[in-house]
C-alpha positions, 0 to 999 in steps of 0.5 A: 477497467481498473477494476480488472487491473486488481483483479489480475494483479491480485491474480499474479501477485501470490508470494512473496517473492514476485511482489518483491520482483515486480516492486523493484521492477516498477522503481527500476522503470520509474527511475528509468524515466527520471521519476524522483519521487515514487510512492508505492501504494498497496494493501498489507496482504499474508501471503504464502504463510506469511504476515502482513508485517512480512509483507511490509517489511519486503516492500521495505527490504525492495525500497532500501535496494533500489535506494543503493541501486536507483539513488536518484528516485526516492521511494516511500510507501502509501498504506492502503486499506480496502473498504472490502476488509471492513473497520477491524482490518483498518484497526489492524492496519494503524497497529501495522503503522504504528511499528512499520513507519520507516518508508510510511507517508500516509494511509489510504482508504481504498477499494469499492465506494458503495462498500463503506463510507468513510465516515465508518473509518473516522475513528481509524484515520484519526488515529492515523493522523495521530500517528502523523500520518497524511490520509487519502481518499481513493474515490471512483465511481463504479458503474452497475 
């Protein structure tokens, strides 16, 4: 089931500009129902010719409108890295964390646990937590 969630969601998350729409639509409906803290967890992705950093920088252009728009729900950003992309992606991601910090309260090691363990990552989340950064674990079991 969740596994189809990203799937679709991936499917429909294309540019920019719809990752945008349905980041501040989903801090809309939490502060709608009283939420006042929210952290939004994604992957960094280059969409439409753009870079990662674009895509941090546009969660964190939503985060800062829905702060004027929606001042009672705090909002901040859980890095996720997928198991999928492999250690070089995760490196990528800490240089990523390292200058787009402003909303960042951890990483996340995500995605398939048959891919990797995260004893692969050791190196990558200590230098996260170096940055003072909390790390998580998304662990699921998957069926065959």
């Amino acid at each position: 089931m969740q596994e189809e969630f990203f799937r679709a969601s991936a499917m429909i998350l294309r540019d920019i500009e719809t990752v945008k729409r349905v980041t501040y639509e989903m801090i809309e409906d939490y502060s709608k129902q009283n939420t006042r803290y929210l952290e939004l967890r994604s992957t960094p992705k280059a969409l439409g010719g753009l870079t990662k950093a674009d895509y941090i920088t546009a969660i964190y252009d939503v985060i800062e409108a829905a702060q004027t728009d929606f001042p009672k729900i705090r909002v901040r950003y859980l890095m996720s890295i997928n198991r999928a992309a492999g250690v070089e992606a995760a490196r990528e991601a800490i240089e990523l964390a390292k200058v787009y910090n402003k909303y960042l309260v951890g990483v996340e090691l995500s995605g398939d646990s048959r891919i990797a363990t995260f004893s692969d990552y050791q190196e990558v989340f200590q230098a996260a937590r170096d940055l003072g950064l909390k790390v998580t674990l998304h662990c699921a079991c998957c069926e065959e």
